[in-house]
Backbone as CSV, one residue per row, in Angstrom:
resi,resn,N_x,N_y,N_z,CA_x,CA_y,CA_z,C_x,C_y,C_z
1,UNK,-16.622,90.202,32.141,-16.177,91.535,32.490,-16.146,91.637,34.010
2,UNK,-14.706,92.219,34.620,-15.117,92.373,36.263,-15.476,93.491,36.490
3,UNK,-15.862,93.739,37.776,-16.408,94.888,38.398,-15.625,96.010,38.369
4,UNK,-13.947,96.062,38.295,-12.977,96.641,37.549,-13.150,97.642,36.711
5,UNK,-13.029,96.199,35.339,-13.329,96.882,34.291,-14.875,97.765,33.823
6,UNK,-15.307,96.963,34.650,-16.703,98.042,34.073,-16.895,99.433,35.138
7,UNK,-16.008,99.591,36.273,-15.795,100.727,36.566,-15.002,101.903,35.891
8,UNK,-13.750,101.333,35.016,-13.517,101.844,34.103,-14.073,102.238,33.304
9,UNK,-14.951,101.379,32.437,-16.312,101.889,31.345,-17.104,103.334,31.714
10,UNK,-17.092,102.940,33.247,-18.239,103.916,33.213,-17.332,105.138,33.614
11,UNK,-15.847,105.404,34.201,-15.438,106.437,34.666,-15.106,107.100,32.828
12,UNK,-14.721,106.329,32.370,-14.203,106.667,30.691,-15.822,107.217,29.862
13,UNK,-16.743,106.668,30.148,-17.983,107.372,29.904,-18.327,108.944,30.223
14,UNK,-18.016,109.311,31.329,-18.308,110.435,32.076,-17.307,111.130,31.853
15,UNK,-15.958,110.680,32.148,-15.038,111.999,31.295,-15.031,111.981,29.479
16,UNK,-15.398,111.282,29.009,-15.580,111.628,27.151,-16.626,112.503,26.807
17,UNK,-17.851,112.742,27.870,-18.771,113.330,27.604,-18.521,114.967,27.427
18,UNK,-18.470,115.739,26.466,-18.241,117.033,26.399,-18.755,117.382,27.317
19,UNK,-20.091,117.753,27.915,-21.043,117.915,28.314,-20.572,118.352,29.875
20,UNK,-19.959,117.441,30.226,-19.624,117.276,31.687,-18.608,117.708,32.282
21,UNK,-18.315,118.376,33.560,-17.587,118.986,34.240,-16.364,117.769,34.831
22,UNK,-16.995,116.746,34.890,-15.776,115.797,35.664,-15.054,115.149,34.491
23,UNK,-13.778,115.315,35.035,-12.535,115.520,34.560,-11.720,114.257,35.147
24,UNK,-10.326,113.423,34.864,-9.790,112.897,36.273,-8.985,114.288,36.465
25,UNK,-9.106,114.193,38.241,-8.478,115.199,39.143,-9.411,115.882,39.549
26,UNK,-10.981,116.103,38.747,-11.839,117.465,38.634,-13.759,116.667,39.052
27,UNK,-13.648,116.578,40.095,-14.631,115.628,40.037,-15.741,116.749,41.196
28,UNK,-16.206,117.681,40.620,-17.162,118.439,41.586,-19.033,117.660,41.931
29,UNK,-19.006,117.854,43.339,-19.859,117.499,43.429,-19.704,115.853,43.959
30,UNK,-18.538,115.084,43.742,-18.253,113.684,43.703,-18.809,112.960,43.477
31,UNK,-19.382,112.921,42.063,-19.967,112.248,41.295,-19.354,110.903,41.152
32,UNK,-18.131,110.966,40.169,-16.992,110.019,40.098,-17.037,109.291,41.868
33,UNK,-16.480,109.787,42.711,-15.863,109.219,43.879,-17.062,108.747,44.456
34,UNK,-18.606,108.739,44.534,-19.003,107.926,44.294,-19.406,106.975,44.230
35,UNK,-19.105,106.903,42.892,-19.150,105.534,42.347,-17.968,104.655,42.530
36,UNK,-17.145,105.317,42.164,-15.530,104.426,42.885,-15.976,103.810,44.162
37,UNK,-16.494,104.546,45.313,-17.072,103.718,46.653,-18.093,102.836,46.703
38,UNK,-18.964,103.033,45.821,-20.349,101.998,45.355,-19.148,100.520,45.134
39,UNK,-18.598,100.740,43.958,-17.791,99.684,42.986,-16.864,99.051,44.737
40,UNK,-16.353,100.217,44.814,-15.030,99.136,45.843,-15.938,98.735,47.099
41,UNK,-16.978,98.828,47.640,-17.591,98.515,48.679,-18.070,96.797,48.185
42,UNK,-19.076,96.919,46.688,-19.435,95.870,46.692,-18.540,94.832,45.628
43,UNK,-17.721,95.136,45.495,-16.834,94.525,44.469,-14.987,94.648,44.887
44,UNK,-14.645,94.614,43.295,-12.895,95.184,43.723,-12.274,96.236,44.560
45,UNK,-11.304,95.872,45.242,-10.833,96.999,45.315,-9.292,96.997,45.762
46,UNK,-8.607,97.398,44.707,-6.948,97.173,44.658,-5.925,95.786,43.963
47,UNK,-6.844,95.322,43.378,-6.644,94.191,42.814,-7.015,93.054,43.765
48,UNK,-7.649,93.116,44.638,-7.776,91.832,45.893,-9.512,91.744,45.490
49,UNK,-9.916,90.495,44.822,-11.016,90.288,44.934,-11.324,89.710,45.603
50,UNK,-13.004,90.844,45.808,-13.851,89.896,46.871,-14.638,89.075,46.145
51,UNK,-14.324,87.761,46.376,-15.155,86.594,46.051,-16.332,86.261,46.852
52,UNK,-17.351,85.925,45.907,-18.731,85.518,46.271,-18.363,84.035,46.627
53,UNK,-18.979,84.135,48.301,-18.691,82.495,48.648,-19.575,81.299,48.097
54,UNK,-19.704,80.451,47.293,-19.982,79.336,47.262,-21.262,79.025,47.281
55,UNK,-22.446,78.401,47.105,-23.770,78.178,47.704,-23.393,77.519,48.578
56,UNK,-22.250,76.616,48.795,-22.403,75.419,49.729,-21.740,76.222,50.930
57,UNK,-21.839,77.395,50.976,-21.587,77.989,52.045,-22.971,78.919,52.865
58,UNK,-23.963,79.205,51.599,-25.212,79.907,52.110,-25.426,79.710,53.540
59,UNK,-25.461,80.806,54.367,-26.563,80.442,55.778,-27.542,79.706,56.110
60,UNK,-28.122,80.001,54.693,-30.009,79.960,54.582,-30.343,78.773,53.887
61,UNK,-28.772,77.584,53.361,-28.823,76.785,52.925,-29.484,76.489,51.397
62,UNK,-29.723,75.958,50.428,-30.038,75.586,49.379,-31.225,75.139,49.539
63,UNK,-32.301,75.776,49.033,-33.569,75.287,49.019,-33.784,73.668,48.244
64,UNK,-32.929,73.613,47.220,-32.785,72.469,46.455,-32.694,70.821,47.500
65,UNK,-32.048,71.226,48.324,-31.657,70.217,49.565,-32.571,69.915,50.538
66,UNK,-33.985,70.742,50.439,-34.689,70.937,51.749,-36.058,70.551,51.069
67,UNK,-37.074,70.015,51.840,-38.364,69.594,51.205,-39.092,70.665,51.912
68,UNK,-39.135,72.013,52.209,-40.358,73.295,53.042,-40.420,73.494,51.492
69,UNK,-41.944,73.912,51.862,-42.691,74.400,50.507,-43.746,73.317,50.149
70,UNK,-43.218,71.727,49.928,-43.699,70.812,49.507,-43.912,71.154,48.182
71,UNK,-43.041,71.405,47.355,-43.329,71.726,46.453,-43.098,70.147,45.110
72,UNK,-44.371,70.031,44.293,-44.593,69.174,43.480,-44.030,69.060,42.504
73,UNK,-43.473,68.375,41.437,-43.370,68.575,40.406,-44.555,68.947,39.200
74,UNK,-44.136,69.458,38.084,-45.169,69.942,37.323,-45.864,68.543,36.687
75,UNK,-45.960,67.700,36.764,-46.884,66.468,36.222,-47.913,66.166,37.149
76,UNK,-47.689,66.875,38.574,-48.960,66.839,39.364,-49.452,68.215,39.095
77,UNK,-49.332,68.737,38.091,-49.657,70.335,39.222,-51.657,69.975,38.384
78,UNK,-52.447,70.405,39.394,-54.006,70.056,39.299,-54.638,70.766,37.912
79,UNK,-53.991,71.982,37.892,-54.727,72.801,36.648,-53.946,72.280,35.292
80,UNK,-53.032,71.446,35.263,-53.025,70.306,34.136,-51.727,71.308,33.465
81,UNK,-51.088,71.059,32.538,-49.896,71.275,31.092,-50.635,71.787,30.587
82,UNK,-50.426,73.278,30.115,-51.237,74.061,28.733,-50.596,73.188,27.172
83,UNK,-49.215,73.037,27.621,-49.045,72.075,26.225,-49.118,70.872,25.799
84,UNK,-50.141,70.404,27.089,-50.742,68.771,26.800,-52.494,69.014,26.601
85,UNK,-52.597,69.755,27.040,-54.111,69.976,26.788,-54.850,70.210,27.825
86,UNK,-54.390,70.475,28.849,-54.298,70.659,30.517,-55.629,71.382,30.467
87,UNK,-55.205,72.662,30.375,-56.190,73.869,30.044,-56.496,74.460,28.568
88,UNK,-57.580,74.731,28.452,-58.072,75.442,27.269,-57.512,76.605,26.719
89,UNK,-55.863,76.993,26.798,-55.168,78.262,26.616,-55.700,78.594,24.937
90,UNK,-56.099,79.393,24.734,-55.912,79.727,23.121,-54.871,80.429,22.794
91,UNK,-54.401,80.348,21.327,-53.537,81.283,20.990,-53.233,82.383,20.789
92,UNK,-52.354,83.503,21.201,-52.458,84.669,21.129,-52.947,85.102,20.482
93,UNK,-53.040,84.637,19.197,-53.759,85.251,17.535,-55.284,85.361,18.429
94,UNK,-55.797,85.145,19.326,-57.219,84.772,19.542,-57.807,85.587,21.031
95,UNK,-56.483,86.449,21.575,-56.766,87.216,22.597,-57.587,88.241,22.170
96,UNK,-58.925,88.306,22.937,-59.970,89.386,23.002,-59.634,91.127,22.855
97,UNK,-58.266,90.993,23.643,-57.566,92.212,23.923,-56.717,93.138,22.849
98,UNK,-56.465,91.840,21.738,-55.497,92.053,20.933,-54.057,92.141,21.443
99,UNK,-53.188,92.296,20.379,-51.880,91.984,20.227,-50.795,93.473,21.101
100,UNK,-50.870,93.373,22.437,-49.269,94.760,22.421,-48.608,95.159,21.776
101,UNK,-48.050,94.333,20.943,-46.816,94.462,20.388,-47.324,94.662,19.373
């Protein structure tokens, strides 16, 4: 779905609503207009899309490419795999707290 069409969704939402004063043509308060400026600022606007550039264009570069962090893979990590036996996790059936849900 583009940013378009789901501006449509939502302008077709707000005028079906009995409820509501905005109308097309009748938009008090500029509720509608808006959102039309939200949508065309960060998205479409006139059929000319703005395309999201690329990662291989990022400023801030791809962390994937860069070793800051030093970050390990999970077969070192010290407090061990809960699903190898790493740590003593019990099963939810066995939380003190009981079940949320």
């Amino acid at each position: 779905m583009s940013l378009l069409s789901l501006l449509e969704d939502i302008k077709r939402a707000i005028y079906d609503d009995p409820n509501t004063p905005h109308k097309p043509g009748n938009d008090p308060g500029g509720l509608v207009g808006g959102i039309e400026e939200m949508f065309n600022k960060f998205g479409q606007r006139d059929g000319n899309d703005r395309s999201v550039n690329p990662a291989s264009q990022d400023p801030y570069g791809d962390p994937a490419d860069n070793e800051r962090g030093n970050v390990r893979p999970a077969s070192e990590d010290p407090l061990g795999d809960p699903a190898f036996g790493g740590r003593k996790v019990r099963p939810a059936s066995e939380d003190p707290l009981g079940d949320p849900g």
